[in-house]
mmCIF file of the N, C-alpha and C atoms, coordinates in Angstrom:
data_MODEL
# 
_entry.id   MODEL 
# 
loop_
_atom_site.group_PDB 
_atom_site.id 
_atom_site.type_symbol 
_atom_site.label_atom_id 
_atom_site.label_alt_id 
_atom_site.label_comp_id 
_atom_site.label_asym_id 
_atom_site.label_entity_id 
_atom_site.label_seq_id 
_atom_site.pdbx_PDB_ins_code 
_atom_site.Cartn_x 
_atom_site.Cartn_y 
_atom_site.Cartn_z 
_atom_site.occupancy 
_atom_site.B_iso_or_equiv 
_atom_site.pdbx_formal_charge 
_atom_site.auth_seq_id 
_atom_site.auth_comp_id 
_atom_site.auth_asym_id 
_atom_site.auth_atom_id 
_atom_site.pdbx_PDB_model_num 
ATOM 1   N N  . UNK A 1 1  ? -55.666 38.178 -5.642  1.00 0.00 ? 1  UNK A N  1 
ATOM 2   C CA . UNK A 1 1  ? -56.942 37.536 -5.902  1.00 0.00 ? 1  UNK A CA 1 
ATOM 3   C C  . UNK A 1 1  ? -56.771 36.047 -5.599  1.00 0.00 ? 1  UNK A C  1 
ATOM 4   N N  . UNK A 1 2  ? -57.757 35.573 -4.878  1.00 0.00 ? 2  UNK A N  1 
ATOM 5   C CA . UNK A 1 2  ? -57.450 34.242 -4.605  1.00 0.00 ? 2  UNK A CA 1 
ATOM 6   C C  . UNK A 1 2  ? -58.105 33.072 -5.813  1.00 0.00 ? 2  UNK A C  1 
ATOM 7   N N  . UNK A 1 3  ? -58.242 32.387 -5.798  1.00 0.00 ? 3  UNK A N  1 
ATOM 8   C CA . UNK A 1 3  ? -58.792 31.426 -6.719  1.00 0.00 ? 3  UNK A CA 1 
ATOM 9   C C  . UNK A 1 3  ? -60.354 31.513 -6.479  1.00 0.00 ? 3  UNK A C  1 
ATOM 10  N N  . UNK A 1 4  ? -60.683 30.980 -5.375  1.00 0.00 ? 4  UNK A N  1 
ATOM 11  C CA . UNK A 1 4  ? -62.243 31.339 -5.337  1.00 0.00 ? 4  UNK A CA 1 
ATOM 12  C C  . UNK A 1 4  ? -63.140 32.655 -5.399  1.00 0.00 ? 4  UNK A C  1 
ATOM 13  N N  . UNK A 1 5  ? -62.093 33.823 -5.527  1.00 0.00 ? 5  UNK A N  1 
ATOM 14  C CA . UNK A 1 5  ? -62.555 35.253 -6.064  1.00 0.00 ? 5  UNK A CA 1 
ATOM 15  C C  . UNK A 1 5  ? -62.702 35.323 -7.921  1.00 0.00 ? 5  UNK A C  1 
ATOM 16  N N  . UNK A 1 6  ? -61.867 34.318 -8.229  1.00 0.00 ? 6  UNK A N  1 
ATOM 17  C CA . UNK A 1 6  ? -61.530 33.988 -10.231 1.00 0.00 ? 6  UNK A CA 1 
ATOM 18  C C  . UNK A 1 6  ? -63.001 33.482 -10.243 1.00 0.00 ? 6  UNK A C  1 
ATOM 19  N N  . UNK A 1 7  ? -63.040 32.329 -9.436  1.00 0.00 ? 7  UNK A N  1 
ATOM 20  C CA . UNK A 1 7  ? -64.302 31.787 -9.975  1.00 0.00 ? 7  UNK A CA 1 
ATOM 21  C C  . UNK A 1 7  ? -65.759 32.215 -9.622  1.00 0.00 ? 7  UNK A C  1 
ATOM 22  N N  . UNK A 1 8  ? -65.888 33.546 -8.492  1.00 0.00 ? 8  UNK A N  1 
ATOM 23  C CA . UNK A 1 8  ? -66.811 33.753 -8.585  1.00 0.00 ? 8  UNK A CA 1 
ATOM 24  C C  . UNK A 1 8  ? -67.213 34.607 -9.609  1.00 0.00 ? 8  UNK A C  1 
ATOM 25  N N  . UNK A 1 9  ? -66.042 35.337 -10.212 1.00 0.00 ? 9  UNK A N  1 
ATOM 26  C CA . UNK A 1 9  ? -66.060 36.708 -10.806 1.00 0.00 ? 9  UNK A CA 1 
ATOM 27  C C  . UNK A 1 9  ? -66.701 36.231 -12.436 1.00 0.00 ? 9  UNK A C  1 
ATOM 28  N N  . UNK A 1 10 ? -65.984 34.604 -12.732 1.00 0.00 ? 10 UNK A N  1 
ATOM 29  C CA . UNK A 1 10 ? -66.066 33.798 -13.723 1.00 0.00 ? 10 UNK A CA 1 
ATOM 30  C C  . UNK A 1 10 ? -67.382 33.871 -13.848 1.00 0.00 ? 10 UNK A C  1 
ATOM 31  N N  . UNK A 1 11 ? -68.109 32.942 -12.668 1.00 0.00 ? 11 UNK A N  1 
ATOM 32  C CA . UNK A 1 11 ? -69.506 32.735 -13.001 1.00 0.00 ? 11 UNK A CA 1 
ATOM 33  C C  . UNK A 1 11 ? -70.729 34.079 -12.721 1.00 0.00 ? 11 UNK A C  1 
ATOM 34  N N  . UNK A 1 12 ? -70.246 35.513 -12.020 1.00 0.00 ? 12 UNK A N  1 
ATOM 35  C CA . UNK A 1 12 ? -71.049 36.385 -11.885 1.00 0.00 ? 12 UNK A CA 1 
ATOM 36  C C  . UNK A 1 12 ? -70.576 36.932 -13.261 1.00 0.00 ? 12 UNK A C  1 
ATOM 37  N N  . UNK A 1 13 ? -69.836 37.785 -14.041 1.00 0.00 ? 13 UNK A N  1 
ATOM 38  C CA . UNK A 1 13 ? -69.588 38.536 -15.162 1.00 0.00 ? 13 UNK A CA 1 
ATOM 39  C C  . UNK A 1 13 ? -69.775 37.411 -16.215 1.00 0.00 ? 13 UNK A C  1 
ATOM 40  N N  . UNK A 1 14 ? -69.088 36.512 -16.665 1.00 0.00 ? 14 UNK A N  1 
ATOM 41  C CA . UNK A 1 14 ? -69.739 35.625 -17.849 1.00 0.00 ? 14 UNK A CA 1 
ATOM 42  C C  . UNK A 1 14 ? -70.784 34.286 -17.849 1.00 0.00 ? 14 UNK A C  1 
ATOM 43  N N  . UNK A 1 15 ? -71.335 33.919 -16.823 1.00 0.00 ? 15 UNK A N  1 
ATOM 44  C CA . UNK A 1 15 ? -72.326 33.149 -16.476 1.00 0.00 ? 15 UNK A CA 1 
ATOM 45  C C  . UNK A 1 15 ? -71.668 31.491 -15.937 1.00 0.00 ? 15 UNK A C  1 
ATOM 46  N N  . UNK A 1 16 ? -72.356 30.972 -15.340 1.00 0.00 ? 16 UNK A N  1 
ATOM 47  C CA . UNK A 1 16 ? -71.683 30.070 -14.338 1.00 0.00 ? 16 UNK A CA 1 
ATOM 48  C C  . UNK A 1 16 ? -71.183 28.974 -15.963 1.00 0.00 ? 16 UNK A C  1 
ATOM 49  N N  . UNK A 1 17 ? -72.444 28.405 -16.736 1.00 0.00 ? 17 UNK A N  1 
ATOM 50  C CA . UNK A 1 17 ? -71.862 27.379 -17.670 1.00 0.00 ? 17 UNK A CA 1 
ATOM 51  C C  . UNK A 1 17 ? -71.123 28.010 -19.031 1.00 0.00 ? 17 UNK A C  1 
ATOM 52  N N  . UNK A 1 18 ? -71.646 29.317 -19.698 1.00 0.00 ? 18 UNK A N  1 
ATOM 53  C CA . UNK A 1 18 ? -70.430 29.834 -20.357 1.00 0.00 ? 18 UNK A CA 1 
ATOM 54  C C  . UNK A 1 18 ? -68.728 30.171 -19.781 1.00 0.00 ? 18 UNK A C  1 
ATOM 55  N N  . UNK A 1 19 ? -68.975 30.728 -18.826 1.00 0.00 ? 19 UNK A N  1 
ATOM 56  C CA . UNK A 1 19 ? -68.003 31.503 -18.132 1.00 0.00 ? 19 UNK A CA 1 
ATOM 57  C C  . UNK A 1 19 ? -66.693 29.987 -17.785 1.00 0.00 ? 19 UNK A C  1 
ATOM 58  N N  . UNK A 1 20 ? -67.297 29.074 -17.610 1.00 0.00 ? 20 UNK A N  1 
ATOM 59  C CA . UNK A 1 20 ? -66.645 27.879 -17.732 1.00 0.00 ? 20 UNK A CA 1 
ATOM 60  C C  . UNK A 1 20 ? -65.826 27.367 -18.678 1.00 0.00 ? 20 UNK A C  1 
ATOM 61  N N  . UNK A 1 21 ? -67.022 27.125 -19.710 1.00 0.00 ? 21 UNK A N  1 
ATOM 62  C CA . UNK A 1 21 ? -66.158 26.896 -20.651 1.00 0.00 ? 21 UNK A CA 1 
ATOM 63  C C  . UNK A 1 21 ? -65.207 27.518 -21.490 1.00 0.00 ? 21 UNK A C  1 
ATOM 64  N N  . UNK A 1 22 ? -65.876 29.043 -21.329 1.00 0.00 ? 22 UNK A N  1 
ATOM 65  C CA . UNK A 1 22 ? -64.582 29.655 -22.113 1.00 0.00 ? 22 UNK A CA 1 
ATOM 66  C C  . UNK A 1 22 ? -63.174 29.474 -21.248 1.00 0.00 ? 22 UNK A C  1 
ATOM 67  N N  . UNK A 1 23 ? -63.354 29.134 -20.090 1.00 0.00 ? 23 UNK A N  1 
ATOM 68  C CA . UNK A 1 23 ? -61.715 29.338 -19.238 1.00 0.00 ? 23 UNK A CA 1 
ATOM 69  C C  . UNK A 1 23 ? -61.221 27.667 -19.847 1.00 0.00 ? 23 UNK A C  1 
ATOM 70  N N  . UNK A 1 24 ? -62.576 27.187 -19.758 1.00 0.00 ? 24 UNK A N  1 
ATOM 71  C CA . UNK A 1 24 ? -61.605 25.825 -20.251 1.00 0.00 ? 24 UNK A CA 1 
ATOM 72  C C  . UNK A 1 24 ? -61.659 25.704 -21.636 1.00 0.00 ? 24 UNK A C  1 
ATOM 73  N N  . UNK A 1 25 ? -61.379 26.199 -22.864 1.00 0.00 ? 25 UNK A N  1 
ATOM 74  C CA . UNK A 1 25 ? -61.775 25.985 -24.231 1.00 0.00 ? 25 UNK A CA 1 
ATOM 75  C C  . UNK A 1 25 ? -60.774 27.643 -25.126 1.00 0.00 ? 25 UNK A C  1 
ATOM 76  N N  . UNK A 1 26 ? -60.771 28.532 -24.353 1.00 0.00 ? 26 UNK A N  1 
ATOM 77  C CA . UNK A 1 26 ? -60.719 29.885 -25.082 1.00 0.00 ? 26 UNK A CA 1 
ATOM 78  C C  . UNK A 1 26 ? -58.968 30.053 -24.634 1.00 0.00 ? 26 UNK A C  1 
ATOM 79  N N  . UNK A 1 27 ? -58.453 29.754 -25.859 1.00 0.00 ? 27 UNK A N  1 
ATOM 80  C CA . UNK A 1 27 ? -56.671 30.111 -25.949 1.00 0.00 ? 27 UNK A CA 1 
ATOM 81  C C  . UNK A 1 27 ? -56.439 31.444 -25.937 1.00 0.00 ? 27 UNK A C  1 
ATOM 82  N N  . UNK A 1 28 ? -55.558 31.666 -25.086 1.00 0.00 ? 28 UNK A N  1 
ATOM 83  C CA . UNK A 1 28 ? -55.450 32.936 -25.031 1.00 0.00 ? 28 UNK A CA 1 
ATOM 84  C C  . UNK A 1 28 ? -53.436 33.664 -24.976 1.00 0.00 ? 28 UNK A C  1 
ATOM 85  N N  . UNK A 1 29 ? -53.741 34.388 -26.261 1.00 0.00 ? 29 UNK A N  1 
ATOM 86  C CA . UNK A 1 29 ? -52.374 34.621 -26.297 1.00 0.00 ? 29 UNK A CA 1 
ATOM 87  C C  . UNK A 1 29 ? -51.071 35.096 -25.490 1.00 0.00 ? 29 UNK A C  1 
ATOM 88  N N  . UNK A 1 30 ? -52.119 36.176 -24.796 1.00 0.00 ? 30 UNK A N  1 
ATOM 89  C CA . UNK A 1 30 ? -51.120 36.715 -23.458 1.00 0.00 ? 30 UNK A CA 1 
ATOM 90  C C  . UNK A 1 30 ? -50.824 35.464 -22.158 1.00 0.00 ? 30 UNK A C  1 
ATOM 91  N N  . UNK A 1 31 ? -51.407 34.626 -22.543 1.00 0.00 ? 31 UNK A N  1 
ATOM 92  C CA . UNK A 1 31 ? -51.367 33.108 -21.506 1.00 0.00 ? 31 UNK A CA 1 
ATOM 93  C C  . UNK A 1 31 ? -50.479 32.607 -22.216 1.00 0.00 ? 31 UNK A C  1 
ATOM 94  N N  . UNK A 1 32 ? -49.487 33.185 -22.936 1.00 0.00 ? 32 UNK A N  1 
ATOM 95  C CA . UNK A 1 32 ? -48.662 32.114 -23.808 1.00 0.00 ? 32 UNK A CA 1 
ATOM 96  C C  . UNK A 1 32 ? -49.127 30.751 -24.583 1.00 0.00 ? 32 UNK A C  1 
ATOM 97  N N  . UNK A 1 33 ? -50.907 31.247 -25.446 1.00 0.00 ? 33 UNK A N  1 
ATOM 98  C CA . UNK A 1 33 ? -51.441 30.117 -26.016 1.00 0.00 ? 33 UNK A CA 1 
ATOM 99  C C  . UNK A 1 33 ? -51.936 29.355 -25.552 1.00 0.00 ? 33 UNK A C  1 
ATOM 100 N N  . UNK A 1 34 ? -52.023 29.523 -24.141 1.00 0.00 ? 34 UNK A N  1 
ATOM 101 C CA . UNK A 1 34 ? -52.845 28.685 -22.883 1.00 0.00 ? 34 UNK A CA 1 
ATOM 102 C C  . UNK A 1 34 ? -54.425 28.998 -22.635 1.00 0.00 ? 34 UNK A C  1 
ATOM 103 N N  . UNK A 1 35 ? -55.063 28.192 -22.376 1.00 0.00 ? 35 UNK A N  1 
ATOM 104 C CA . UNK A 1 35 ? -56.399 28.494 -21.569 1.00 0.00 ? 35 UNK A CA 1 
ATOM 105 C C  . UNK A 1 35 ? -56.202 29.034 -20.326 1.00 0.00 ? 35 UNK A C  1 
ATOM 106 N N  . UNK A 1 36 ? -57.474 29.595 -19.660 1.00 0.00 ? 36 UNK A N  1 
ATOM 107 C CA . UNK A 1 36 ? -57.124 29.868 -18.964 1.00 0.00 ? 36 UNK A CA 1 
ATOM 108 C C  . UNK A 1 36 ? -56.854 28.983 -17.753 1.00 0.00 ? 36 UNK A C  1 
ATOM 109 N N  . UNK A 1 37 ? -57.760 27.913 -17.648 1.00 0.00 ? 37 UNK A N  1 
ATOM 110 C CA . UNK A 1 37 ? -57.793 26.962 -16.844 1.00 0.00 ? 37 UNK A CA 1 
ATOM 111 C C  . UNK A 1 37 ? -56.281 26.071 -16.831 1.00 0.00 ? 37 UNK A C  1 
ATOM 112 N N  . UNK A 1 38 ? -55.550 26.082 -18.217 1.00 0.00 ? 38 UNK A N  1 
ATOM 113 C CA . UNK A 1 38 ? -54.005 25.213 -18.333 1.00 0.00 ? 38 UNK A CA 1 
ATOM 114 C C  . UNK A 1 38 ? -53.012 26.553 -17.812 1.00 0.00 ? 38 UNK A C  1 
ATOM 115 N N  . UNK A 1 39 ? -53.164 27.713 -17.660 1.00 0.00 ? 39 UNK A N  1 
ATOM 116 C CA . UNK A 1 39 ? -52.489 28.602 -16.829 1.00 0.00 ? 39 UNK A CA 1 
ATOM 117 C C  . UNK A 1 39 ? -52.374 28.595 -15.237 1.00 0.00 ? 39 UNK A C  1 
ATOM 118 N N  . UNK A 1 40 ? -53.951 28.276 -14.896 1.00 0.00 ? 40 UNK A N  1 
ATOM 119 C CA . UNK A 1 40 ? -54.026 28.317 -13.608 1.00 0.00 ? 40 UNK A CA 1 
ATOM 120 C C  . UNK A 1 40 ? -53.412 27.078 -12.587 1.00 0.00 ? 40 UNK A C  1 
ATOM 121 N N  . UNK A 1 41 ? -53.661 25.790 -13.465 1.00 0.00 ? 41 UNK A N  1 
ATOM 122 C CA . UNK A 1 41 ? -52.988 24.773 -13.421 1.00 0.00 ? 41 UNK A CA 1 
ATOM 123 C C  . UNK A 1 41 ? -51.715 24.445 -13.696 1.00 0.00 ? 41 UNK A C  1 
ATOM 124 N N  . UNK A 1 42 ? -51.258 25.587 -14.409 1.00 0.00 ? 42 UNK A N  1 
ATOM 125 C CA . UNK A 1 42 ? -49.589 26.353 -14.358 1.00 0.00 ? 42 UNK A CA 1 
ATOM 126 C C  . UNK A 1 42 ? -49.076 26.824 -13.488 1.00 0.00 ? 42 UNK A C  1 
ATOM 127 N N  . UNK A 1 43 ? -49.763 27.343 -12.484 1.00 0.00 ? 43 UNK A N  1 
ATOM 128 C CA . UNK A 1 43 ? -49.710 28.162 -11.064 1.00 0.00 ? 43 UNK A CA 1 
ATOM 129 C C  . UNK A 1 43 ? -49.408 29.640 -11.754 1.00 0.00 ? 43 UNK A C  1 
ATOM 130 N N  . UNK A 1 44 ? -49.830 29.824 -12.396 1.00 0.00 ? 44 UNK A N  1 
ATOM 131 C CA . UNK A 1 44 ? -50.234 31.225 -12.978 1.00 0.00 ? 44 UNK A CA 1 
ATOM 132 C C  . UNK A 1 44 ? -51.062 32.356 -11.918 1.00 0.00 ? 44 UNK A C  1 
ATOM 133 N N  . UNK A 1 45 ? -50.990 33.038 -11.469 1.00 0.00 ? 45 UNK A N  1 
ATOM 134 C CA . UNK A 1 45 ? -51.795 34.008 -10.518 1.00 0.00 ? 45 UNK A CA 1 
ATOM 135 C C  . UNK A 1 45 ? -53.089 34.306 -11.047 1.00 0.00 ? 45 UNK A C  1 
ATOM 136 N N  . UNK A 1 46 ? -53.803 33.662 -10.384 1.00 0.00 ? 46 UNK A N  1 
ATOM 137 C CA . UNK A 1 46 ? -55.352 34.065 -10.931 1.00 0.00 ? 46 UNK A CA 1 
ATOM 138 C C  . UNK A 1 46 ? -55.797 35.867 -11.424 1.00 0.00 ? 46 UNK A C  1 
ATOM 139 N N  . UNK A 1 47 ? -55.182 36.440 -10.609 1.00 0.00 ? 47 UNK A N  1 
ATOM 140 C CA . UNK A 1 47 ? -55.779 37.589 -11.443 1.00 0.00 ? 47 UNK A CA 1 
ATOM 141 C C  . UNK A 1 47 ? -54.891 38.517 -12.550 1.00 0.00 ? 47 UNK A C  1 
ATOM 142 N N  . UNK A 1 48 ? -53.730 37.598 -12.936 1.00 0.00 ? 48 UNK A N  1 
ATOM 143 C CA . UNK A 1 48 ? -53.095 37.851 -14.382 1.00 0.00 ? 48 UNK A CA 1 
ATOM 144 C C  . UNK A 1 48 ? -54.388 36.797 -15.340 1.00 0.00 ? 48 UNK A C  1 
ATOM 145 N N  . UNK A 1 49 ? -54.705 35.775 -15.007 1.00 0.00 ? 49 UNK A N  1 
ATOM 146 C CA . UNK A 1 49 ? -55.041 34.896 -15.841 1.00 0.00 ? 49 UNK A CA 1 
ATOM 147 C C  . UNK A 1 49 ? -56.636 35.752 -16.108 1.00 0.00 ? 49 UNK A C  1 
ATOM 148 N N  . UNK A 1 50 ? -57.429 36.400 -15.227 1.00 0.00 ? 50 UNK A N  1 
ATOM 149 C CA . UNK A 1 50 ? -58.668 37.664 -15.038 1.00 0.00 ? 50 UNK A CA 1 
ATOM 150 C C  . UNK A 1 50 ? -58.891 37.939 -16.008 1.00 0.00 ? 50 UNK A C  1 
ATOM 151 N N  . UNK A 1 51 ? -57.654 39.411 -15.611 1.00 0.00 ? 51 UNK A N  1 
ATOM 152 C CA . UNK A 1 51 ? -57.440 40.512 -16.761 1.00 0.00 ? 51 UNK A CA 1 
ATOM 153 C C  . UNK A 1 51 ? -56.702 39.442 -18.081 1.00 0.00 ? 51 UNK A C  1 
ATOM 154 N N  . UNK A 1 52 ? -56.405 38.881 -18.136 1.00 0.00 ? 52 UNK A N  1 
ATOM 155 C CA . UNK A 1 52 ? -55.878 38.241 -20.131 1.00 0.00 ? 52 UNK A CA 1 
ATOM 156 C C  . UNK A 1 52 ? -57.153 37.632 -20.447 1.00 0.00 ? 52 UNK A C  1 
ATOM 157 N N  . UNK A 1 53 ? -58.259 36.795 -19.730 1.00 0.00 ? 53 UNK A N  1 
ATOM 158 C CA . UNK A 1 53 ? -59.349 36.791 -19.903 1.00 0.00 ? 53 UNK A CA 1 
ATOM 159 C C  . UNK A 1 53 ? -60.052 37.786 -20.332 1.00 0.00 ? 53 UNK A C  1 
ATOM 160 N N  . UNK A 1 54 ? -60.206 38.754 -19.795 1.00 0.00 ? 54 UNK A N  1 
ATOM 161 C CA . UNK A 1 54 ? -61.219 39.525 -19.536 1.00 0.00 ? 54 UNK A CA 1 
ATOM 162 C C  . UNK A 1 54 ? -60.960 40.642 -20.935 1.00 0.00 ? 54 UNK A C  1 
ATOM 163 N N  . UNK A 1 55 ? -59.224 40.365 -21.028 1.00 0.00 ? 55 UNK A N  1 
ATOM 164 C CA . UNK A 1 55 ? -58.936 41.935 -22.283 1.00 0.00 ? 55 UNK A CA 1 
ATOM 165 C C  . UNK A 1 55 ? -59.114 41.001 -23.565 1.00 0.00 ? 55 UNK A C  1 
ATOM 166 N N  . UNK A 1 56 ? -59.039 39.650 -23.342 1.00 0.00 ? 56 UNK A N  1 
ATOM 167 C CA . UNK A 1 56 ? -59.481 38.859 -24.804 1.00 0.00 ? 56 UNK A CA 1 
ATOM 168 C C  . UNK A 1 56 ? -60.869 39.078 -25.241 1.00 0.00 ? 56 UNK A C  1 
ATOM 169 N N  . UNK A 1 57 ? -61.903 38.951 -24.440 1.00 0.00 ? 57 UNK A N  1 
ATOM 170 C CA . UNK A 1 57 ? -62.857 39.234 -24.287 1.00 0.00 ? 57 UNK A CA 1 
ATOM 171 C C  . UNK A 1 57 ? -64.118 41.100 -24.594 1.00 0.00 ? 57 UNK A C  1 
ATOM 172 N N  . UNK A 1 58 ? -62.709 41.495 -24.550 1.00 0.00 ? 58 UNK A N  1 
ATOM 173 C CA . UNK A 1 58 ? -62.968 43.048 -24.332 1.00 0.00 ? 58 UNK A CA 1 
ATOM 174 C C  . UNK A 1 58 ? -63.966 43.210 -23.522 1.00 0.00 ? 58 UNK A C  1 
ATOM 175 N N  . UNK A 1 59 ? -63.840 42.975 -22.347 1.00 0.00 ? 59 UNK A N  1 
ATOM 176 C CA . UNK A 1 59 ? -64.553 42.745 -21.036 1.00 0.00 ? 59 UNK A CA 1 
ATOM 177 C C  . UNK A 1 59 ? -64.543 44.637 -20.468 1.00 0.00 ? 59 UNK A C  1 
ATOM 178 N N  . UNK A 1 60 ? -65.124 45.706 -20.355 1.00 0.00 ? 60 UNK A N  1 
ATOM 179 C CA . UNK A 1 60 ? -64.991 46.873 -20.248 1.00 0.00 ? 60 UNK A CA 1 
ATOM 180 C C  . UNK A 1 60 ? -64.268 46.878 -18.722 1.00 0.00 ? 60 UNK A C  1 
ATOM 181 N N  . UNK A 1 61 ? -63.671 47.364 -17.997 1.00 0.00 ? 61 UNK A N  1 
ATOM 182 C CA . UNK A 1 61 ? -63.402 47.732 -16.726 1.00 0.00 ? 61 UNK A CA 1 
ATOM 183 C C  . UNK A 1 61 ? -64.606 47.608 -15.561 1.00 0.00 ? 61 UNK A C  1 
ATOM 184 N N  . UNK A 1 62 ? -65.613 48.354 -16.153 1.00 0.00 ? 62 UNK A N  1 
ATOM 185 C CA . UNK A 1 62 ? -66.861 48.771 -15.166 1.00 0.00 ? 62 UNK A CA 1 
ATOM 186 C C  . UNK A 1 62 ? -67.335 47.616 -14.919 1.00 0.00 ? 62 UNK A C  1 
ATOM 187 N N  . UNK A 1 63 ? -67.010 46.568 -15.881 1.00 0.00 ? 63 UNK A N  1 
ATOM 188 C CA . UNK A 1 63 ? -67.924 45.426 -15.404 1.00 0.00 ? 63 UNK A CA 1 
ATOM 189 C C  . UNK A 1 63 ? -66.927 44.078 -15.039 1.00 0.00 ? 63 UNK A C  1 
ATOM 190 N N  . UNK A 1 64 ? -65.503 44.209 -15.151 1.00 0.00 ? 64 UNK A N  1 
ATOM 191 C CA . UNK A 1 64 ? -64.710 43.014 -14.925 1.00 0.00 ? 64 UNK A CA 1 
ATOM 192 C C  . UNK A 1 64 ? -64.945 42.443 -12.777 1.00 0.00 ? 64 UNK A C  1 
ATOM 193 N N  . UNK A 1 65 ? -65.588 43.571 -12.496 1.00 0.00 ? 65 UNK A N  1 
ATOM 194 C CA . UNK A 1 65 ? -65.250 43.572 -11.122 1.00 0.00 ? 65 UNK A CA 1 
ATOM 195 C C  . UNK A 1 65 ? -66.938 42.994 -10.780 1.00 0.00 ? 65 UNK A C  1 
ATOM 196 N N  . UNK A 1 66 ? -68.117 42.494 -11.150 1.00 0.00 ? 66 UNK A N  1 
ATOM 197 C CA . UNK A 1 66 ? -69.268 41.914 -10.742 1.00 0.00 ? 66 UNK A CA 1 
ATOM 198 C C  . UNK A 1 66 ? -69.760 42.824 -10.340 1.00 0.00 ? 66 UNK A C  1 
ATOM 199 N N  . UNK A 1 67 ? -71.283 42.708 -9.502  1.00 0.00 ? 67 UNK A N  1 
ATOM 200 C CA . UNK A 1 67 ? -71.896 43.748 -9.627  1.00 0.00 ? 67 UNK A CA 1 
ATOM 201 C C  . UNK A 1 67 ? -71.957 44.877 -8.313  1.00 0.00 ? 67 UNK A C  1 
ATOM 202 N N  . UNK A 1 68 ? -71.280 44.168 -7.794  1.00 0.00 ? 68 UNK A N  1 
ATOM 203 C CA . UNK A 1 68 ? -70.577 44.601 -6.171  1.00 0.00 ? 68 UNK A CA 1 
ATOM 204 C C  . UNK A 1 68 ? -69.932 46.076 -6.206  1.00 0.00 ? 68 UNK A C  1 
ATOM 205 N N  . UNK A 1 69 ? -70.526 47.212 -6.318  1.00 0.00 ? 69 UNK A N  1 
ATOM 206 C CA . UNK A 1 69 ? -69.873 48.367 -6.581  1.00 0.00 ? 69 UNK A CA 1 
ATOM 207 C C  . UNK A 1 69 ? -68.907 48.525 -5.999  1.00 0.00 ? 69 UNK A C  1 
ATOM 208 N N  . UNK A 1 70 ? -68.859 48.022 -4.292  1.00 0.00 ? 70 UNK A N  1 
ATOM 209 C CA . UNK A 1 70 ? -67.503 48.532 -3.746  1.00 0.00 ? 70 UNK A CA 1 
ATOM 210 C C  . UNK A 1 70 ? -66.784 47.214 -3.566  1.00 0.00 ? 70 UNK A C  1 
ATOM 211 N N  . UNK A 1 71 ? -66.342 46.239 -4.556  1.00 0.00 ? 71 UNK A N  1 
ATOM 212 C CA . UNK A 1 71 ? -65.612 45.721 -4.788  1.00 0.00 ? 71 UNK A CA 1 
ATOM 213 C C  . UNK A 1 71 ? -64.194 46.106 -5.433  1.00 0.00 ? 71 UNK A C  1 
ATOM 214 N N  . UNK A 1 72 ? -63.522 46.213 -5.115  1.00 0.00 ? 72 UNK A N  1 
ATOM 215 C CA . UNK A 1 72 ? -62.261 47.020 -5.204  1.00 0.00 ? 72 UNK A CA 1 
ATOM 216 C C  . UNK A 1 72 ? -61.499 45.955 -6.517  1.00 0.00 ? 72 UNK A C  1 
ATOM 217 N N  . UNK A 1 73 ? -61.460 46.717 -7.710  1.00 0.00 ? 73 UNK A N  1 
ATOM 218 C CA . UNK A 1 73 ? -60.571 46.453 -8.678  1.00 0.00 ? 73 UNK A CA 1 
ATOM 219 C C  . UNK A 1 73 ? -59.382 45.370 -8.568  1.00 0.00 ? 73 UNK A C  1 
ATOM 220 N N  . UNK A 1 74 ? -58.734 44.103 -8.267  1.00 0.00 ? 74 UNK A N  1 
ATOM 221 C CA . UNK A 1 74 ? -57.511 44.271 -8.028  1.00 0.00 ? 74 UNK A CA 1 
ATOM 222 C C  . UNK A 1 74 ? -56.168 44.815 -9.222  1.00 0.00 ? 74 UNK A C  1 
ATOM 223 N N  . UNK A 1 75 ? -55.316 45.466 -8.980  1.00 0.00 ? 75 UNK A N  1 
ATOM 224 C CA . UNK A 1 75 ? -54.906 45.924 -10.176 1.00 0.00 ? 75 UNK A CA 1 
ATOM 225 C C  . UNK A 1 75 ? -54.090 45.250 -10.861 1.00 0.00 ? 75 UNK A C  1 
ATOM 226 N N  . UNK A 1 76 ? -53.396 45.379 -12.062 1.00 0.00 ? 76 UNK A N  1 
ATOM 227 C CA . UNK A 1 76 ? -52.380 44.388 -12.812 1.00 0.00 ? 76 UNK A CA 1 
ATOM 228 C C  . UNK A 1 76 ? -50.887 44.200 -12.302 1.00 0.00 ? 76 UNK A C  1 
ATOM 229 N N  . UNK A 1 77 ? -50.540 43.312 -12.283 1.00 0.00 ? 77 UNK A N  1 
ATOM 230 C CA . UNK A 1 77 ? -49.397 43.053 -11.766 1.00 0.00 ? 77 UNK A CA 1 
ATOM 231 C C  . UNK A 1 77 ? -48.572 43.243 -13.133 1.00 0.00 ? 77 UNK A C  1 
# 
């Protein structure tokens, strides 16, 4: 996942100004207590930083991927 796939997924599934702030504001434990935004700026792989988003969140599967049906999952590393 590249970075500009994080942030579209950011602002299509949790909304462009929430979806923001939670990456910059929402600690997240599997980030080792990091945001997500101080992970990514960790050089953290955007789509570990996704899915720890997305499972903090209890973000369901069906919908972590936007509304793009044949958008292909990427899976967990």
């Amino acid at each position: 996942m590249r970075y500009s796939e994080f942030w579209e997924l950011v602002e299509e599934v949790l909304g462009s100004a929430h979806g923001r702030e939670l990456v910059a504001t929402l600690v997240l434990g599997a980030l080792e207590n990091r945001t997500a935004a101080a992970a990514l700026e960790d050089g953290e792989d955007p789509r570990s930083v996704w899915h720890a988003l997305c499972d903090e969140l209890q973000i369901p599967e069906s919908r972590r991927w936007g509304a793009d049906e044949r958008r292909p999952a990427p899976p967990r590393r």
